[in-house]
C-alpha positions in Angstrom: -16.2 -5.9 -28.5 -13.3 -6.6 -26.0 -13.9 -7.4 -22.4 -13.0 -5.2 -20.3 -10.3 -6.0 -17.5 -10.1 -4.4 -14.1 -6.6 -3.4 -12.9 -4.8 -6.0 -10.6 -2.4 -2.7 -9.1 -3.0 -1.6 -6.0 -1.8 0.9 -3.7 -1.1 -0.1 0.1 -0.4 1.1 3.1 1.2 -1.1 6.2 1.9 -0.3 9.8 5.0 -2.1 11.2 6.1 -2.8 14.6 6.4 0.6 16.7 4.3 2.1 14.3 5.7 2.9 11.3 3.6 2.9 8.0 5.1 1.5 4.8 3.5 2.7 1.7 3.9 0.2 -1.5 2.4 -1.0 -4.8 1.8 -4.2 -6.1 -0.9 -6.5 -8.0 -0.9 -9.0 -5.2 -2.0 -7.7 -1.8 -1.9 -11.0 -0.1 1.4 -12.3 -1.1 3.1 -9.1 -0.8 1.8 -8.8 3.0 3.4 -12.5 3.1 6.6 -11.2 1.6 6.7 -8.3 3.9 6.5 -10.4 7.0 8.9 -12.9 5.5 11.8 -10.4 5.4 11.2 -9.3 1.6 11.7 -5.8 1.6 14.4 -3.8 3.9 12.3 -1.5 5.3 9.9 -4.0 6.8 13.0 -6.4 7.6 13.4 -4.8 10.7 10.0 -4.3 12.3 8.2 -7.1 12.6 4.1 -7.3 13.5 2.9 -6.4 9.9 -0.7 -5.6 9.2 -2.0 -4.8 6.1 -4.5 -0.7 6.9 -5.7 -0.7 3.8 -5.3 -0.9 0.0 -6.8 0.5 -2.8 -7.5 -0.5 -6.8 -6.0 1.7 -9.4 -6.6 2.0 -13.1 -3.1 1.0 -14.1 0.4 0.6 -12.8 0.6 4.4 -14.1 -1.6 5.3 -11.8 -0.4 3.3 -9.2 2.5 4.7 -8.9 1.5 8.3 -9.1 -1.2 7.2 -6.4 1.8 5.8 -4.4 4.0 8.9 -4.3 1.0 11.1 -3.1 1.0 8.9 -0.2 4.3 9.1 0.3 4.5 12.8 0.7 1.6 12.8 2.6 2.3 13.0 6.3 1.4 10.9 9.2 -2.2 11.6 10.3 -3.4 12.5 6.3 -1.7 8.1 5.7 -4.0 7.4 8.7 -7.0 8.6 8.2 -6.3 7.6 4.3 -6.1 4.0 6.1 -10.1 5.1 7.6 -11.4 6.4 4.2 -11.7 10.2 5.7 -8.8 11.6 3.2 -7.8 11.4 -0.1 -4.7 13.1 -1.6 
């Protein structure tokens, strides 16, 4: 019987300087928050004081990314209270 292997992809949410959230995907929470702050994605380029609000498993990069663009559309206050596990979209 094969092993079975949990998912490495993970949703993520970030809030930026003044603020801002900044929804992503990746299979490395860790060093994508390092990337972040290092200047690695446009977006966060410009706001500085990056923290990581929460992330969450998926099944697959499939999922992932459907995951991520449910977040996206969501709006402020649903991301936030995604971030305190009181929402799910």
């Amino acid at each position: 019987m094969a092993a079975v292997t949990r998912s490495r992809w993970q949703v993520y949410i970030i809030e930026c300087e003044g603020g801002s959230l900044y929804t992503g995907v990746t299979t490395d929470p860790k060093r994508r928050l390092a990337e972040h702050r290092a200047g690695g994605c446009r977006y966060t380029r410009a706001r500085r004081g990056i923290r990581l609000l929460r992330s969450r498993r998926c099944r697959d990069k499939v999922e992932a990314y459907r995951y991520e663009w449910r977040l996206k559309r969501a709006s402020r206050a649903q991301k936030l209270a995604w971030c305190k596990k009181d929402w799910e979209p």
